[in-house]
KOLLUM-578851 format. One line per field, with one value per residue (C-alpha): residue in one letter; x, y, z; chain. Coordinates in Angstrom, 3 decimals. Example, Ala and Ser with C-alpha at 12.3 -4.5 7.8 and 13.67 -1.06 7.14 Angstrom:
// residues 2
res: A, S .
c1: 12.300, 13.670 .
c2: -4.500, -1.060 .
c3: 7.800, 7.140 .
chain: A, A .
This chain:
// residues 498
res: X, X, X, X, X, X, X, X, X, X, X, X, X, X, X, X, X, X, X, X, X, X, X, X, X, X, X, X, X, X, X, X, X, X, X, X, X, X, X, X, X, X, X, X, X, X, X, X, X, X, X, X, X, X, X, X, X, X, X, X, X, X, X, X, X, X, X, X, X, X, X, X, X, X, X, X, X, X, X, X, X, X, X, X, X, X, X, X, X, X, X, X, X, X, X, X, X, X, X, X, X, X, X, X, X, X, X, X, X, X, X, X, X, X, X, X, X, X, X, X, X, X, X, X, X, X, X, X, X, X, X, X, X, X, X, X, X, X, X, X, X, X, X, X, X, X, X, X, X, X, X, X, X, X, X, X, X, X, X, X, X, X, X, X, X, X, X, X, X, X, X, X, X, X, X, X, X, X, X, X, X, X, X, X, X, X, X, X, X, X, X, X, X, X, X, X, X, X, X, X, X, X, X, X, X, X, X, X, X, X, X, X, X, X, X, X, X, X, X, X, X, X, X, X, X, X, X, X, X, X, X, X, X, X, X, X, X, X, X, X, X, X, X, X, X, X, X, X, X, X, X, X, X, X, X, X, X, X, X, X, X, X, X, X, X, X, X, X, X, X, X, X, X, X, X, X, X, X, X, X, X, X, X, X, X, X, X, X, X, X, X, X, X, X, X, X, X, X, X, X, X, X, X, X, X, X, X, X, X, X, X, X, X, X, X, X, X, X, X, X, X, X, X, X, X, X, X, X, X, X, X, X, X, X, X, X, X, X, X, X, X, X, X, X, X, X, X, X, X, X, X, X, X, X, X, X, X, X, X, X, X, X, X, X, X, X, X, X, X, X, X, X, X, X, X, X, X, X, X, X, X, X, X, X, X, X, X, X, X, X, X, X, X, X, X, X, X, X, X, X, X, X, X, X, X, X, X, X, X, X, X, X, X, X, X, X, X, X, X, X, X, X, X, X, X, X, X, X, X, X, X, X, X, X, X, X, X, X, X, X, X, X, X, X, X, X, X, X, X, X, X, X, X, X, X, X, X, X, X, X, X, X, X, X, X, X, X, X, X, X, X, X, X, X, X, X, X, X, X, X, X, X, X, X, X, X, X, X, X, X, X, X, X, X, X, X, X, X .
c1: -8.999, -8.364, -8.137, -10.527, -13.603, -13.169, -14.744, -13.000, -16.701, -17.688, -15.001, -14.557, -17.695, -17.341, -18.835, -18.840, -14.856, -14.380, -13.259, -14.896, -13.012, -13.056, -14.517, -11.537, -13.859, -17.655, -19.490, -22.958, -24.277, -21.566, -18.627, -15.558, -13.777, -10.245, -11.583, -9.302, -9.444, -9.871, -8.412, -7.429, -4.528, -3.496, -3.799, -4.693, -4.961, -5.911, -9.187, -11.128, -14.838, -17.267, -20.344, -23.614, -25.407, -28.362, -30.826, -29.757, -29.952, -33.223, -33.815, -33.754, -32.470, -29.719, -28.618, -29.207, -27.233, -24.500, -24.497, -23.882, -20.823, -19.451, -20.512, -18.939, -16.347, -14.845, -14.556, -12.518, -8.655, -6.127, -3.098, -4.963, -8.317, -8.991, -10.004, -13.275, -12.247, -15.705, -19.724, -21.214, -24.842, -25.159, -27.679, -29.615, -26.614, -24.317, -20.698, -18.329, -14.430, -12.304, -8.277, -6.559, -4.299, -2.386, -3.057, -5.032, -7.650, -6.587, -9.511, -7.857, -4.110, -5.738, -7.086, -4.295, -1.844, -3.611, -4.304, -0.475, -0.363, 1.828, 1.443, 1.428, 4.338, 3.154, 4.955, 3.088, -0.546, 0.227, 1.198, -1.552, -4.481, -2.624, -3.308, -6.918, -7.319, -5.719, -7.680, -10.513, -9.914, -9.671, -13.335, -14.650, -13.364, -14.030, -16.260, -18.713, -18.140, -18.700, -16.989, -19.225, -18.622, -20.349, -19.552, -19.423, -18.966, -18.250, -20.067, -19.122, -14.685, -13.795, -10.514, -12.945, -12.955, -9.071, -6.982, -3.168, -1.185, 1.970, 3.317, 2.985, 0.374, -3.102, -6.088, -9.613, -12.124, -16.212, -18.698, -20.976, -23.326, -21.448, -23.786, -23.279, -25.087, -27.423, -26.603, -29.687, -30.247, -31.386, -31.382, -34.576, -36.088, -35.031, -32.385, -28.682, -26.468, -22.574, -21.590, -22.388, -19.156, -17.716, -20.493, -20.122, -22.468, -24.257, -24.937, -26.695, -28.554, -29.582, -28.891, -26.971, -23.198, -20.635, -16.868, -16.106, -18.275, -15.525, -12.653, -14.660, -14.488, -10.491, -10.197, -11.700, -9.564, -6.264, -7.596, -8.275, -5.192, -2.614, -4.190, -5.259, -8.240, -12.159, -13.551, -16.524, -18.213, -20.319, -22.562, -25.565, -26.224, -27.745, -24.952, -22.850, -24.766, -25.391, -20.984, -20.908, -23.247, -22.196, -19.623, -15.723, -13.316, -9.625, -6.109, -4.748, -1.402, -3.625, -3.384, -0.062, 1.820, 4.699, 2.639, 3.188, 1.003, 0.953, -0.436, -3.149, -3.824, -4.804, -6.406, -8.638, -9.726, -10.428, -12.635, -14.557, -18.284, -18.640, -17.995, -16.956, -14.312, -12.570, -10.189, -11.945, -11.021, -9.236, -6.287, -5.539, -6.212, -3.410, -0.517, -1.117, -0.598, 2.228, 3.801, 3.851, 5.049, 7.967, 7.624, 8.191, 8.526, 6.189, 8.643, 8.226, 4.390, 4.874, 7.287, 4.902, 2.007, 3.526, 4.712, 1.261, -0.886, 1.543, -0.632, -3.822, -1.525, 0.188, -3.421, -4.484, -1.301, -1.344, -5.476, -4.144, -0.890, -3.602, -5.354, -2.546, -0.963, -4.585, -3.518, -3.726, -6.434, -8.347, -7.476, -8.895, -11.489, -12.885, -12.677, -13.935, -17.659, -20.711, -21.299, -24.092, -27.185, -27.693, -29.954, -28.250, -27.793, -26.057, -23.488, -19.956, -17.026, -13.380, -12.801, -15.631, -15.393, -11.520, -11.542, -9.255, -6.031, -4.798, -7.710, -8.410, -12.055, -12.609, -14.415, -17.975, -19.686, -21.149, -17.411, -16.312, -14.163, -15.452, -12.328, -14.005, -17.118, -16.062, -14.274, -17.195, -18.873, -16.592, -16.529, -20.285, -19.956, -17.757, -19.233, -22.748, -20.668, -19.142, -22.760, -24.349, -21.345, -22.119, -25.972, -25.525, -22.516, -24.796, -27.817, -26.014, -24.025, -27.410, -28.705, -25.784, -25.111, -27.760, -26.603, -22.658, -23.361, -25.461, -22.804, -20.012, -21.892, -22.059, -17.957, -17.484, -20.084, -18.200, -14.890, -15.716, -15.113, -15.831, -18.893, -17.315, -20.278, -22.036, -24.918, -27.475, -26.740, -25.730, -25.590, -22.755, -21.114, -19.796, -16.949, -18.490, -16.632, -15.466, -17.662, -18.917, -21.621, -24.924, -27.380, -30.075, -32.944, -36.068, -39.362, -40.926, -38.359, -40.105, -40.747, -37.895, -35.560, -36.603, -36.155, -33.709, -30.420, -27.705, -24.889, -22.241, -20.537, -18.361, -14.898, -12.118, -10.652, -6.682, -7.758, -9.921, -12.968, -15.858, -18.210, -21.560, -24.295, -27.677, -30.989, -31.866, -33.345, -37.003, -36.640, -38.526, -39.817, -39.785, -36.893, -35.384, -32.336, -33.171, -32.363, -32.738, -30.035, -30.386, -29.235, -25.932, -25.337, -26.165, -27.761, -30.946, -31.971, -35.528, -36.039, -38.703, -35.800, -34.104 .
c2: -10.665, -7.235, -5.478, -2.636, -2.777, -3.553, -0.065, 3.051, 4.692, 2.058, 1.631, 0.245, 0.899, 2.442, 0.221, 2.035, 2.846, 0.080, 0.126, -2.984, -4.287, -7.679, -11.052, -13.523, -16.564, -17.996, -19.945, -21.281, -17.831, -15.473, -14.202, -13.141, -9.460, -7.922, -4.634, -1.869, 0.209, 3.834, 4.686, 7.866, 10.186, 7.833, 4.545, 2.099, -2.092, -4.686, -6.788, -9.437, -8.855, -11.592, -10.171, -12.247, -12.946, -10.816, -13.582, -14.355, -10.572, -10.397, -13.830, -13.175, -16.675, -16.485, -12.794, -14.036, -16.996, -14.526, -11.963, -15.007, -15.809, -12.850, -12.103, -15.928, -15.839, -12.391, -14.424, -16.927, -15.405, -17.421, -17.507, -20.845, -19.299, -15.843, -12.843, -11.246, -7.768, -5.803, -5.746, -3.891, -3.067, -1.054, -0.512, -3.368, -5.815, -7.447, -6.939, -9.612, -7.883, -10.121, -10.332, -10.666, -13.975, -14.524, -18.076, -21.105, -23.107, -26.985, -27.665, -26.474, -27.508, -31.155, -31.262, -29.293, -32.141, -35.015, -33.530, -33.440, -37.007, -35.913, -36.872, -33.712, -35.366, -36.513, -33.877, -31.277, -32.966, -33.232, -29.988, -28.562, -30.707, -30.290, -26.058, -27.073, -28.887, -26.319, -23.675, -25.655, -26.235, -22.576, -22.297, -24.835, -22.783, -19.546, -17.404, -14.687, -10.794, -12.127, -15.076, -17.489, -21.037, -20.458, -23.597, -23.558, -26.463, -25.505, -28.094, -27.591, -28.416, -29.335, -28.594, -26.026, -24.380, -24.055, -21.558, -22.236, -19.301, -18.445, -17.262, -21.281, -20.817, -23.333, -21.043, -22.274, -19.657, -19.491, -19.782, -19.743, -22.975, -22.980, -24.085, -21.875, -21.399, -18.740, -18.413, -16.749, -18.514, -22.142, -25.359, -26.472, -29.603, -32.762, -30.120, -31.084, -28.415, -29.119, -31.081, -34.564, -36.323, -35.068, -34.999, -37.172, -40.505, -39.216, -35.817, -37.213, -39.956, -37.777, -34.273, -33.158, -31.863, -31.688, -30.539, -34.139, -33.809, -31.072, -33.721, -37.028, -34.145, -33.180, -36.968, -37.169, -34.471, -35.969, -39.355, -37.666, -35.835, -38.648, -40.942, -38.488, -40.062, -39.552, -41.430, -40.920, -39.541, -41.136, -40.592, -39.224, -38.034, -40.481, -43.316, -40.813, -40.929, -44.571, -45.111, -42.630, -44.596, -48.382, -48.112, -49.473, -47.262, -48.344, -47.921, -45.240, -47.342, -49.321, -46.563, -45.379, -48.034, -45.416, -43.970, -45.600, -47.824, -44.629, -42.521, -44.786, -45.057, -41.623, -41.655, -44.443, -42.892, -39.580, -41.696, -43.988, -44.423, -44.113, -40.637, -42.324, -43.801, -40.525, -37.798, -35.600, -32.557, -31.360, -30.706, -34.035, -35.096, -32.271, -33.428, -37.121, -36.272, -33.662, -36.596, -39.454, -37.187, -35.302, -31.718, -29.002, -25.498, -22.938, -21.919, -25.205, -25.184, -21.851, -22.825, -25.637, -23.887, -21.439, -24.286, -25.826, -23.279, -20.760, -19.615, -18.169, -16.968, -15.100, -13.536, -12.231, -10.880, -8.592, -7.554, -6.846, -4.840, -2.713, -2.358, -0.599, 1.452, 3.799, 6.994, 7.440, 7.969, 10.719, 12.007, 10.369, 12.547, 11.851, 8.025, 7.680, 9.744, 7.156, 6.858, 8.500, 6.461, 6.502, 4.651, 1.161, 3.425, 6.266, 3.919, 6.417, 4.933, 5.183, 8.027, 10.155, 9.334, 9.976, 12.966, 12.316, 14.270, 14.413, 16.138, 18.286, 16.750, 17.194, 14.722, 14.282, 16.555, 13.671, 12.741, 15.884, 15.295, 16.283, 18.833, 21.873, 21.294, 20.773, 24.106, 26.057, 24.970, 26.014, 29.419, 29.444, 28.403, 30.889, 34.516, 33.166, 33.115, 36.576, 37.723, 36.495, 37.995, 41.324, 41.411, 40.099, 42.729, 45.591, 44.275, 44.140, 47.326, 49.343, 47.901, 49.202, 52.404, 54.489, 52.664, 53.480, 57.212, 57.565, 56.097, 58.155, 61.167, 60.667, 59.781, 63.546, 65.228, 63.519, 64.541, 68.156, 67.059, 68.357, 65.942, 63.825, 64.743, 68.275, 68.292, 70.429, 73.192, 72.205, 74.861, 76.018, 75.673, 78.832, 78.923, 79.845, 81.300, 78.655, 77.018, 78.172, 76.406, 77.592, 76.532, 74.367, 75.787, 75.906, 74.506, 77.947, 78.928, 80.582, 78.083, 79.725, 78.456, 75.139, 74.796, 72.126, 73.844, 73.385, 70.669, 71.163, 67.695, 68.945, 68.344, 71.835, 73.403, 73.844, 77.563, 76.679, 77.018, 74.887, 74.201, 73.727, 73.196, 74.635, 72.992, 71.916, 74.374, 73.078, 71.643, 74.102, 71.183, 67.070, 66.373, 69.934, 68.333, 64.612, 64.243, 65.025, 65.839, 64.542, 66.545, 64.354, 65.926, 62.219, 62.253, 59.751, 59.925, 59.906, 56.796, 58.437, 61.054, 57.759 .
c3: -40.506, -39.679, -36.294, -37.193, -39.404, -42.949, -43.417, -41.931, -41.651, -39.577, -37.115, -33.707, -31.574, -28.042, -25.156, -22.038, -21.241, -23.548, -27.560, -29.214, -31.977, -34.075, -32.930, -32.359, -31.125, -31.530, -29.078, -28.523, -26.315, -26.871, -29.101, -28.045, -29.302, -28.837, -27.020, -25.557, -22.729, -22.713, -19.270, -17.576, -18.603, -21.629, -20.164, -22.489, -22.219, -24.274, -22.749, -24.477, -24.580, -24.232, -26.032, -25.452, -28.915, -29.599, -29.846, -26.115, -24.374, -24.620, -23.040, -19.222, -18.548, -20.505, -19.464, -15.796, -16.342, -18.226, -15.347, -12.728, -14.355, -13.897, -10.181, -9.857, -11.727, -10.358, -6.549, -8.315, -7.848, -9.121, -11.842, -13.388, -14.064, -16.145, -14.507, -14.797, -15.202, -15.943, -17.127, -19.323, -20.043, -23.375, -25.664, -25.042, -24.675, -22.283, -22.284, -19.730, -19.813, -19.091, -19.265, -22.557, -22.608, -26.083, -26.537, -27.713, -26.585, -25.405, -27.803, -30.678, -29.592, -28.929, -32.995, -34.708, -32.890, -33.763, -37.532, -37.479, -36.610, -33.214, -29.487, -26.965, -24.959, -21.534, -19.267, -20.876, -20.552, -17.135, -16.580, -17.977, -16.592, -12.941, -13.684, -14.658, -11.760, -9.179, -10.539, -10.418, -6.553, -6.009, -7.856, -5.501, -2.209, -3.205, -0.586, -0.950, 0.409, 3.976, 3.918, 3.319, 0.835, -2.531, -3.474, -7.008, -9.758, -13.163, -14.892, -18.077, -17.836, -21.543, -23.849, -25.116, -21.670, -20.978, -22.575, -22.755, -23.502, -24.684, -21.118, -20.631, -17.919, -18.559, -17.552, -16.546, -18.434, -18.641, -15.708, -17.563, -16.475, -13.253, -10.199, -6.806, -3.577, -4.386, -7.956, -9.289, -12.809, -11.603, -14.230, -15.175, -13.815, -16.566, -18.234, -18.321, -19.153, -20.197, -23.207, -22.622, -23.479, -20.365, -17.848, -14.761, -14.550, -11.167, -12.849, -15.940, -13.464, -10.427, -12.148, -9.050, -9.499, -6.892, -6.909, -8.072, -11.439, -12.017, -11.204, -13.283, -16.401, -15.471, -15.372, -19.320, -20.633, -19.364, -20.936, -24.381, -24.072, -23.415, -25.743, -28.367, -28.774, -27.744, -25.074, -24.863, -27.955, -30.471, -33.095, -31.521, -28.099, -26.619, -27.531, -25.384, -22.916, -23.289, -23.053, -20.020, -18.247, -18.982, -21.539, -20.828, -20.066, -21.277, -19.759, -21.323, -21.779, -23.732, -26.392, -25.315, -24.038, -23.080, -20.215, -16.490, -14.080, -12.059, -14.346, -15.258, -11.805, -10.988, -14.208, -13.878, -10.124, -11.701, -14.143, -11.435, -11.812, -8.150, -6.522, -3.331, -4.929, -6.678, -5.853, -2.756, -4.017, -7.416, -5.465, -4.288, -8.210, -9.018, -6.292, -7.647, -11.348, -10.478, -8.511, -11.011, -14.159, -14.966, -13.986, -17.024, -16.881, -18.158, -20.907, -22.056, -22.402, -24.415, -26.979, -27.934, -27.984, -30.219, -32.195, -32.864, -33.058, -34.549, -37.166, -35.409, -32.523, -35.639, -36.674, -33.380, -32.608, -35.837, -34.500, -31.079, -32.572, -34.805, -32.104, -30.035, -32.679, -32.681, -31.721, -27.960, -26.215, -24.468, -20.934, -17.650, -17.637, -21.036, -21.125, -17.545, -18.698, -19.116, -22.752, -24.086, -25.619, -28.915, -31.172, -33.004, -35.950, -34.016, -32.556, -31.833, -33.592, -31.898, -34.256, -33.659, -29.995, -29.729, -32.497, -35.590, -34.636, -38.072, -39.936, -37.250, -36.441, -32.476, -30.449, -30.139, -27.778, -25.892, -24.739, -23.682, -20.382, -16.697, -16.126, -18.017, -16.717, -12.920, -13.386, -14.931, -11.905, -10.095, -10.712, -10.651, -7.077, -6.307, -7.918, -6.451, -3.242, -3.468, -4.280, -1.347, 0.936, -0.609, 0.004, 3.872, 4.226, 3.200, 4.666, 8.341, 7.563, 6.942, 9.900, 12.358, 10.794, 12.815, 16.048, 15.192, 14.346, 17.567, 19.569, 17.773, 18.182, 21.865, 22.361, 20.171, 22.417, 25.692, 23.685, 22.432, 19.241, 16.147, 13.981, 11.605, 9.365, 8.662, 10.905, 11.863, 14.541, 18.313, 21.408, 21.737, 25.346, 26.960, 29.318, 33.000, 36.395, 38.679, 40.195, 43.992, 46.340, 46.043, 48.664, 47.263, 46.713, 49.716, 49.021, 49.124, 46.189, 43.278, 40.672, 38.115, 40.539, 41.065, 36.686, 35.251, 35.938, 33.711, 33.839, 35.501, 35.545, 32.523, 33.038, 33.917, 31.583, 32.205, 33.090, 35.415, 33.634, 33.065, 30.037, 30.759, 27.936, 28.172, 27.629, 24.205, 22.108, 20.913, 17.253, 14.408, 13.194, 14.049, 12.209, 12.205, 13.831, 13.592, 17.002, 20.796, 23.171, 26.720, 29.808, 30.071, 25.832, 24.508, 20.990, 20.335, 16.488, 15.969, 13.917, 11.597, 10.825, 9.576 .
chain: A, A, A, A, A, A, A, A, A, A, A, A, A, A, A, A, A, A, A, A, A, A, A, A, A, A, A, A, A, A, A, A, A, A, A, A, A, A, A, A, A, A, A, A, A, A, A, A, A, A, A, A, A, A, A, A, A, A, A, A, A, A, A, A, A, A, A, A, A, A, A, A, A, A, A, A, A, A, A, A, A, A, A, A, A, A, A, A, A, A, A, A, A, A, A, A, A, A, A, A, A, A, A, A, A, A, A, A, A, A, A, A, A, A, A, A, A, A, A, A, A, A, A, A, A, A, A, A, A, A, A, A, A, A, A, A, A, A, A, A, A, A, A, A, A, A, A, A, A, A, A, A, A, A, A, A, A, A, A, A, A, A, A, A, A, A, A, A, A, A, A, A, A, A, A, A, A, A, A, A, A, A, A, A, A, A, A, A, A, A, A, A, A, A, A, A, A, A, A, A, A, A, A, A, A, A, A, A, A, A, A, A, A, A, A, A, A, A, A, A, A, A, A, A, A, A, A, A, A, A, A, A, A, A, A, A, A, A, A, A, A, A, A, A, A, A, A, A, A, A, A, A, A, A, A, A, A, A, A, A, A, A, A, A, A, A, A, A, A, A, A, A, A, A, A, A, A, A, A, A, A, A, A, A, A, A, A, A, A, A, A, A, A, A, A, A, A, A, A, A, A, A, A, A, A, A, A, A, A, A, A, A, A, A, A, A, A, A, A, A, A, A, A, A, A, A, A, A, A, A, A, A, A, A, A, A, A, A, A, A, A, A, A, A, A, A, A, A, A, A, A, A, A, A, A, A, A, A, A, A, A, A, A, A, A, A, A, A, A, A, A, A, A, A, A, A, A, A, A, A, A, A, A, A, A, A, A, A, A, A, A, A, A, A, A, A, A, A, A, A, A, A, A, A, A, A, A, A, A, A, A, A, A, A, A, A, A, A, A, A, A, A, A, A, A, A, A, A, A, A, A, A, A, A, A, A, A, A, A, A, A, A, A, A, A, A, A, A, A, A, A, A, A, A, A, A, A, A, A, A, A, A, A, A, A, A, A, A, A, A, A, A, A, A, A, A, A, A, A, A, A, A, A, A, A, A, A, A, A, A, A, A, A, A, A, A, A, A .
């Protein structure tokens, strides 16, 4: 199996920021794809896909029930359970991102060892059902955004639902049928969900599932696993459910006669019928196991996965090395734009989305990125700016010209100052004698002499010598000057001379 499409015209599609690439695992609602991340300036990262069959997305149950396991799964932080990373909603399907982990499933490590007629040795079970178990614990105390216990129970905890990897670490993975305080998708009334091997008495009984379902179905695994046998499984489901209800449960040493009273202990309480009677939590399962085995280090765990399931580890890691040798990726800007919708026949490849580099082909213009087109708007904003600056500039300066002139005017008048600007005519002031005190006039004065006299406010002359102006000379016409002068020489425009 190849990392890209077996044909080059068909490529990798582009899922939101996400490169979709080959399916690497099968399950009953959803398949699982090496995907890659197109991130900002370069950044790149490998991310498997969970990609929720088509038959399925257009059920609203099961895309309810595939959107809770997200929102559950991404409270659940720790190093024994896989991250939920991202969701997706393209073209008419659901995409869960979730961290890539190079490994195998205990499912698969459990059949390839007992095809090889081996035993997993006993430190290693341990190991691995204690990570199950602590991870589990950190399920079952996770809180909401405000704190609050969303008490969630996985319900479904199988080999097929633990991933070891090669970094040694055992990882709890898919939420999928988990129960939680206000988890939208609700079970229907008579329907069991979980496979039924590994479902806890009470829960197939009463239908009601606590945190110590999740430790009863720990309890199986570790059973299964040191014995390398089934325990509960027969030929038809209800003869399962028949043996989880009444059937006997061996010692494990029964099978194994290597393994210690105090491991069969704390697996036969795991296993008890009676809820009372088990582990509390999954935590108090974990310290019991970790205490009665010999602890083993993660490098351990690696080596023998890589060992027994050296041959599909060997496959994906040639996808996931295709996968990273693409040529890079776009810039932030690019990678980071919402995809644009297309038809199922127009789905973008990576090459037309990234642009093939070699033959010159640029990307598609749906994909362009957001830097050339914040800067074009950019320099929209700014010349509409400059415009309006202009227009209110010339507006106001039209509006106090008049006022300006009329008030220089006034200062040269005041000044004896030549007009800036050719103007019409003014009287010209005459020097006069110096000034000597005329009585004012009587009231039986002829009526020349009681006339506007002229002003003689003017300021001396070094010589002694005054200017004084005479009246204003009646205008030929109303805007033959465009102004009036008053008796102190002030201008005043005539605003229909304007």
């Amino acid at each position: 199996m190849s990392g890209v499409a077996s044909d080059p015209a068909d490529g990798p599609k582009l899922v939101g920021r996400y490169a979709l690439f080959d399916e690497i695992a099968c399950g009953g609602m959803a398949a699982v794809h090496v995907g890659r991340l197109v991130g900002p300036v370069g950044f790149s990262r490998t991310v498997a896909i969970k990609r929720l069959h088509p038959q399925f997305a257009k059920d609203p149950e099961f895309v309810t029930m595939f959107l809770d396991e997200a929102r559950l799964a991404a409270r659940v932080r720790h190093p024994n359970v896989v991250p939920t990373l991202d969701v997706v909603a393209s073209q008419g399907e659901l995409f869960l991102v979730m961290e890539y982990v190079q490994g195998e499933s205990f499912a698969r490590l459990l059949h390839v060892s007992k095809s090889n007629a081996q035993r997993i040795p006993r430190d290693i079970v341990c190991a691995v059902v204690a990570a199950v178990l602590h991870g589990l614990h950190a399920a079952h105390e996770a809180k909401s955004e405000r704190g609050e216990p969303l008490g969630i129970v996985h319900r479904d905890v199988s080999p097929q639902n633990i991933l070891v990897g090669v970094d040694g670490i055992a990882r709890v993975l898919d939420f999928g049928i988990a129960k939680a305080a206000g988890r939208a998708q609700v079970t229907r009334e008579g329907q069991v969900r979980g496979k039924m091997a590994y479902i806890a008495p009470e829960q197939l009984q009463h239908g009601s599932a606590n945190r110590k379902a999740d430790v009863y179905a720990a309890a199986v695994v570790l059973w299964e696993a040191l014995t390398g046998e089934r325990l509960f499984l027969s030929d038809s489901e209800a003869a399962t459910i028949a043996r989880v209800l009444t059937g006997d449960v061996a010692l494990p040493s029964s099978l194994a006669p290597d393994i210690s009273p105090e491991l069969d202990a704390v697996v036969m309480r795991g296993l008890a019928r009676d809820p009372a009677t088990r582990y509390e939590t999954a935590r108090d399962m974990a310290r019991a196991l970790e205490a009665c085995s010999a602890p083993t280090t993660a490098t351990r765990i690696g080596e023998w996965v890589e060992m027994t399931a050296g041959t599909a580890l060997a496959v994906r890691a040639r996808i996931v090395s295709e996968v990273e040798q693409i040529e890079e990726f776009p810039a932030a800007e690019a990678s980071s734009r919402p995809p644009r919708i297309l038809a199922s026949s127009e789905e973008p490849t990576v090459a037309e989305v990234l642009g093939d580099r070699r033959s010159g082909v640029e990307p598609m213009p749906g994909f362009h990125g957001k830097g050339d087109t914040h800067r074009s708007r950019q320099r929209r904003v700014v010349i509409a700016t400059a415009l309006l600056a202009f227009l209110v500039g010339a507006l106001g300066l039209r509006a106090l010209l008049p006022q300006r002139l009329v008030r220089d005017d006034a200062r040269r008048v005041a000044a004896h100052e030549p007009p800036a600007l050719p103007s019409p005519p003014i009287t010209v002031v005459e020097p006069s004698p110096p000034l000597s005190l005329v009585p004012e006039a009587s009231a039986s004065a002829p009526e020349s002499a009681l006339a506007p006299k002229p002003d003689t406010s003017a300021r001396l002359k070094p010589n002694g010598t005054v200017h004084t102006h005479k009246p204003p000379q009646p205008p030929k016409n109303e805007c033959d000057p465009p102004y009036t002068i008053d008796q102190e020489g002030h201008r005043h425009y005539k605003m229909e001379c304007l």
